[in-house]
N, C-alpha and C positions, 0 to 999 in steps of 0.2 A: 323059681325066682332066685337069683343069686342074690351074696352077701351083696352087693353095690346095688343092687336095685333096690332091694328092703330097704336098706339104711337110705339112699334117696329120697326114697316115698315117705319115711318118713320124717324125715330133716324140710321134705320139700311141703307136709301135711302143717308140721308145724310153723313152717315161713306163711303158708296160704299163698303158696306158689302152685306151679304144674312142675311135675318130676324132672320134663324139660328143662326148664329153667335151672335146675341144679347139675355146676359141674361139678367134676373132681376137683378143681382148682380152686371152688367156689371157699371163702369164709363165712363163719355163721355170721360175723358182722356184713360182709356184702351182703347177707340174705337176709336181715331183720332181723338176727336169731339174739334177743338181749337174754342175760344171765337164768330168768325163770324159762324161757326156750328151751334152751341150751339143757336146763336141768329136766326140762317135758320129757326133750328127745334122748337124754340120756335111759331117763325110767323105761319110752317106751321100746329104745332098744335092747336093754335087758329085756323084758317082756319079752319082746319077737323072738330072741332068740337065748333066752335061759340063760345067760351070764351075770356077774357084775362084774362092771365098771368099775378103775380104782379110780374115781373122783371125787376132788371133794369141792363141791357147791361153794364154800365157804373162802376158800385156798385153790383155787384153779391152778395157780402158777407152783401150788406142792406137788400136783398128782402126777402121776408116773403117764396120761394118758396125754396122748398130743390132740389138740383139738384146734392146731391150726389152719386146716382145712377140711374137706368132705374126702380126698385121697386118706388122709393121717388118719381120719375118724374110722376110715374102713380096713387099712391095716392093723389099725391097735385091735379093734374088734375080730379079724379071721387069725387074728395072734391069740385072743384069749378062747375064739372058738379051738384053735387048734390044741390049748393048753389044757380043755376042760376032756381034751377028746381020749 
């Protein structure tokens, strides 16, 4: 399973959507993803995949991660996979 499918299923786990439903293009606001989402799916993609995230819950608009869509969300993440490798 590659990094875009993970990170769909579960961006699309936390909307209670189908994976379908989630594009690249997609926003967590087009998805229903409000700020405590947003921070589910950030934990459970560390989990999935042994990183952390530079976010911060509190200051979105400080962190170094782009979460203006499901593309950005997947490139910041196979950047920090690439960075821990």
């Amino acid at each position: 399973m590659s990094t875009q499918d993970k990170v769909i299923a579960i961006i699309a786990e936390q909307a209670v959507l189908e994976p379908s439903d989630v594009t690249l293009e997609s926003t967590l606001e087009d998805l229903g993803i409000d700020s405590l989402g947003l921070v589910e799916s950030i934990f459970a993609i560390e989990e999935e995949f042994d990183i952390s995230i530079p976010f911060n819950a509190n200051e979105p608009s400080e962190s170094d991660f782009d979460i203006s869509n499901v593309a950005a969300i997947i490139a910041g993440i196979d950047k920090l996979i690439a960075e821990k490798a």
